[in-house]
C-alpha positions in Angstrom: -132.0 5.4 -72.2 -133.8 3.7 -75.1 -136.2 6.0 -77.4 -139.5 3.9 -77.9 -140.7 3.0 -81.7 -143.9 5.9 -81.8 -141.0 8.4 -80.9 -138.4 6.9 -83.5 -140.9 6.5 -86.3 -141.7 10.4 -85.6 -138.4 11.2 -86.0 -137.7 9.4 -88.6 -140.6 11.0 -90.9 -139.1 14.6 -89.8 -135.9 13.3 -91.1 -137.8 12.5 -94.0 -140.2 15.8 -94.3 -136.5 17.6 -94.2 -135.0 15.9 -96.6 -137.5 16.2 -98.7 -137.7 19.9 -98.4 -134.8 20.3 -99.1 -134.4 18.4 -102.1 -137.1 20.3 -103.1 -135.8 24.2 -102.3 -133.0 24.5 -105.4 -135.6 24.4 -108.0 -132.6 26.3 -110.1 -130.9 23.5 -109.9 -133.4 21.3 -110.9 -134.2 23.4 -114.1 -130.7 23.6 -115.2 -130.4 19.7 -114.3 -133.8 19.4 -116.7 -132.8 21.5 -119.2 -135.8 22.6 -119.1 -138.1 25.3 -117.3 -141.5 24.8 -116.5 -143.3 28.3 -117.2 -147.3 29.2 -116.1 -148.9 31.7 -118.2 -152.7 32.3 -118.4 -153.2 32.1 -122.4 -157.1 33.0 -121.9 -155.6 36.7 -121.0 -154.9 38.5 -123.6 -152.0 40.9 -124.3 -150.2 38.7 -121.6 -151.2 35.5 -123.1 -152.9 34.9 -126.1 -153.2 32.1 -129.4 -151.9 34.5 -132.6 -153.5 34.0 -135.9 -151.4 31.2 -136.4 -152.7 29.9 -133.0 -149.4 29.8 -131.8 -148.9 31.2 -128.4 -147.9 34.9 -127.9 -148.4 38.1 -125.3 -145.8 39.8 -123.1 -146.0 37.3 -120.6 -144.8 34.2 -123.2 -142.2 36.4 -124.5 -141.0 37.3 -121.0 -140.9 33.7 -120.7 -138.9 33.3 -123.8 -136.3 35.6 -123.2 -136.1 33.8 -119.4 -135.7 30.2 -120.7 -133.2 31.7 -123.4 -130.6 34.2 -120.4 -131.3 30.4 -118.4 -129.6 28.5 -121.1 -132.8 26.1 -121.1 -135.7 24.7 -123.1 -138.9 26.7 -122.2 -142.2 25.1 -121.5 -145.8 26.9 -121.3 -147.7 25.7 -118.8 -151.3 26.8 -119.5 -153.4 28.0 -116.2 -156.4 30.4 -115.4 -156.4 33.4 -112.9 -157.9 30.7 -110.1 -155.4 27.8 -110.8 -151.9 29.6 -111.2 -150.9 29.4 -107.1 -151.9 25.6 -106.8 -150.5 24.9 -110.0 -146.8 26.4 -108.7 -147.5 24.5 -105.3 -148.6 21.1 -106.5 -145.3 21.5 -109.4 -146.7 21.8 -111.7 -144.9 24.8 -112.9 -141.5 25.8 -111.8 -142.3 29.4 -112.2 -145.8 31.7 -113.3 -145.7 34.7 -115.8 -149.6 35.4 -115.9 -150.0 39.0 -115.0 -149.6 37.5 -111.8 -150.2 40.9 -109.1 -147.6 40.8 -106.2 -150.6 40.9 -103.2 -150.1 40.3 -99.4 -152.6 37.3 -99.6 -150.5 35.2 -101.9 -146.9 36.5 -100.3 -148.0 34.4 -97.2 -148.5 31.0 -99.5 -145.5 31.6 -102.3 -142.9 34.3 -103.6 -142.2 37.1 -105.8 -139.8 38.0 -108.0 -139.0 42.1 -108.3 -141.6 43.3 -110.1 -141.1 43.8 -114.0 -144.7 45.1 -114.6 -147.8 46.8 -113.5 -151.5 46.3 -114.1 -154.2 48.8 -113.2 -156.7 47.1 -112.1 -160.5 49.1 -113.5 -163.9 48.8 -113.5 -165.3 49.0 -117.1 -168.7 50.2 -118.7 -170.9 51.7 -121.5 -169.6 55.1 -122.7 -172.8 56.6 -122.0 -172.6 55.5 -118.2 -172.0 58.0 -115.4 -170.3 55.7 -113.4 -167.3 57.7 -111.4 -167.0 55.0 -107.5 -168.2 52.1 -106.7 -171.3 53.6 -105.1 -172.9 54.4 -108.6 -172.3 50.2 -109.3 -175.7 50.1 -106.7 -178.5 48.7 -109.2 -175.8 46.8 -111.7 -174.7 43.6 -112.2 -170.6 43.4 -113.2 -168.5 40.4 -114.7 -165.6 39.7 -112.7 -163.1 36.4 -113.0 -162.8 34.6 -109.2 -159.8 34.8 -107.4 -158.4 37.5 -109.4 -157.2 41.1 -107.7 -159.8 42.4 -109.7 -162.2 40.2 -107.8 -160.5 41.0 -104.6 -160.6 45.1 -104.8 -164.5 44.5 -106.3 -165.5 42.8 -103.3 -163.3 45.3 -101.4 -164.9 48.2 -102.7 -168.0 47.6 -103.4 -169.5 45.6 -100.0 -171.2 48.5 -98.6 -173.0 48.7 -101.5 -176.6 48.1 -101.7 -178.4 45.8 -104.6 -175.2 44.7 -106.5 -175.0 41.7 -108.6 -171.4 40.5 -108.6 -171.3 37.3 -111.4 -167.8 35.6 -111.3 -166.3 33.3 -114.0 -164.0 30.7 -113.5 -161.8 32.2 -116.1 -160.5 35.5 -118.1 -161.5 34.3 -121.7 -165.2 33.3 -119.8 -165.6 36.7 -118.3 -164.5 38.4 -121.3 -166.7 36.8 -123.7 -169.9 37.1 -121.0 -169.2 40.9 -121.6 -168.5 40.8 -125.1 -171.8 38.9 -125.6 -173.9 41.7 -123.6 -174.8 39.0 -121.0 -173.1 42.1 -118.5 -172.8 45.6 -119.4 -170.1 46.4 -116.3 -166.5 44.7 -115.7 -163.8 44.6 -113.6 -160.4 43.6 -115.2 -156.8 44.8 -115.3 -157.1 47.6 -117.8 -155.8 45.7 -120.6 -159.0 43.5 -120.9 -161.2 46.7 -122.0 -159.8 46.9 -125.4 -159.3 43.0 -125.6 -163.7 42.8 -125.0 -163.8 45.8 -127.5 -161.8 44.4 -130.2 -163.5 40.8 -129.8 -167.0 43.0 -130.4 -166.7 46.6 -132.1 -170.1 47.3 -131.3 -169.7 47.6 -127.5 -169.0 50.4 -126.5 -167.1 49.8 -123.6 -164.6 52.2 -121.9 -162.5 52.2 -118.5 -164.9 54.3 -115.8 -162.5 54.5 -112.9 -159.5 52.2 -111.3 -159.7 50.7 -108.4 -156.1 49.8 -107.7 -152.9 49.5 -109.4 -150.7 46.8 -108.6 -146.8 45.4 -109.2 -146.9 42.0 -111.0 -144.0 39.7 -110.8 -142.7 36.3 -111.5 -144.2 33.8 -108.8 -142.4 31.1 -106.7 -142.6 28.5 -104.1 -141.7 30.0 -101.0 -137.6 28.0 -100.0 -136.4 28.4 -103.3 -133.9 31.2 -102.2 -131.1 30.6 -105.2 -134.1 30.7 -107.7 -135.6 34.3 -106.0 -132.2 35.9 -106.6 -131.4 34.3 -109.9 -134.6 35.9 -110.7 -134.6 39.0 -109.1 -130.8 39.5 -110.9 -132.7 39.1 -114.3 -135.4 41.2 -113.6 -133.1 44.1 -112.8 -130.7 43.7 -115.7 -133.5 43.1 -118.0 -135.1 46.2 -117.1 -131.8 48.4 -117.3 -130.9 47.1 -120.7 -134.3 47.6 -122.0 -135.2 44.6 -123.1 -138.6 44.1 -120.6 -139.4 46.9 -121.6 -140.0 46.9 -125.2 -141.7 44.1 -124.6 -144.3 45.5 -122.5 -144.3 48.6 -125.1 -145.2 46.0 -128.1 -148.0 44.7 -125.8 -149.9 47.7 -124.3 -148.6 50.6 -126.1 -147.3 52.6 -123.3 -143.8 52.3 -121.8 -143.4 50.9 -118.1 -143.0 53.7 -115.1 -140.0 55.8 -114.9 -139.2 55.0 -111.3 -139.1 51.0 -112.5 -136.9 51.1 -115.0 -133.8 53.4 -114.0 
């Protein structure tokens, strides 16, 4: 029995589509073939990723990306991305990896994968000092900055859909939102918590303060979904560099505060 050409032409782009795949799943071996890993960190979010006074690139994330590229045995290179563009970024390869405060959520585990997690961010709503603001029912009557696509973004719109007369004005990116509050164009923000002294120190007369947190969440290394030998490569590091203490005085330089007991024994 003969297959006709539409059915061998199908299975000949499976065969293809397979092949493909697969050459495309050991991204570990492709890094240590390149010499060379392709890191995305969001440099607009400061402490995770910032330009120093030097302009040279800095934040916890781009020294957790150093001491990765360095335990590798490779070259590192930052790929710059916003809170919006870091999952198409990792699944068009643009990056190998993404360190950019990068919350482990159940909407992005059904497009890529997560490392163990070697952080946390708290995720708040910020305001004036002189505000009474405790939930998001006393946000009714504002207007509040929030970056699009973020988990901030996602537990604002969350929380705050049953409530009445609420302005919600999203930026594309973190350094955009920040400066939109640091301007007074908003007096109200939702951010990871880190981003409240970041707006504060960019503008000393604002006298903005965390009101309440919405959610706190895990963040961890991103990665294409297939790439098995790279998740427990990575989740190997994570573990050791969180027992010998080196993840964590990194995250101490950054924030002030030491990671959670239960993460690092």
């Amino acid at each position: 029995m003969h297959l006709n050409h539409r059915l061998l032409g199908s299975l000949a782009a499976l065969l293809l589509v397979g092949a493909s795949v697969s050459a495309w799943s050991d991204t570990l071996d492709t890094i240590k073939q390149r010499k060379k890993i392709l890191v995305a960190v969001d440099i607009g979010a400061p402490p995770y990723g910032m330009l120093d006074a030097q302009a040279k690139q800095s934040g916890s994330d781009v020294e957790t990306a150093r001491l990765l590229a360095k335990d590798l045995g490779v070259e590192l290179e930052i790929v710059p991305v916003t809170g919006p563009n870091r999952v198409p970024f990792l699944l068009t390869r643009k990056a190998d990896v993404v360190l950019a405060s990068f919350s482990v959520t159940d909407e992005r585990k059904k497009v890529i994968d997560f490392s163990d997690p070697y952080g946390v961010i708290p995720v708040v709503v910020g305001g004036p000092a002189k505000s009474s603001l405790k939930s998001f029912a006393d946000l009714s009557g504002k207007t509040i900055a929030v970056t699009r696509g973020t988990t901030s973004d996602q537990e604002l719109s969350r929380g705050a859909k049953e409530v009445q007369g609420l302005n919600i004005v999203r930026y594309e990116d973190d350094a955009t939102t920040n400066t939109a509050v640091a301007t007074g164009q908003q007096d109200y923000l939702a951010a990871a918590i880190s981003v409240i002294p970041a707006v504060k120190k960019s503008n000393p007369t604002r006298d903005l303060e965390t009101k309440f947190v919405m959610k706190s969440y895990p963040y961890a290394i991103g990665l294409r979904k297939g790439d098995a030998a790279l998740k427990n490569w990575l989740d190997g590091w994570v573990k050791a560099n969180l027992k010998n203490g080196k993840i964590n005085d990194i995250y101490k330089h950054y924030f002030g505060i030491g990671l959670p007991e239960d993460m690092i024994k």
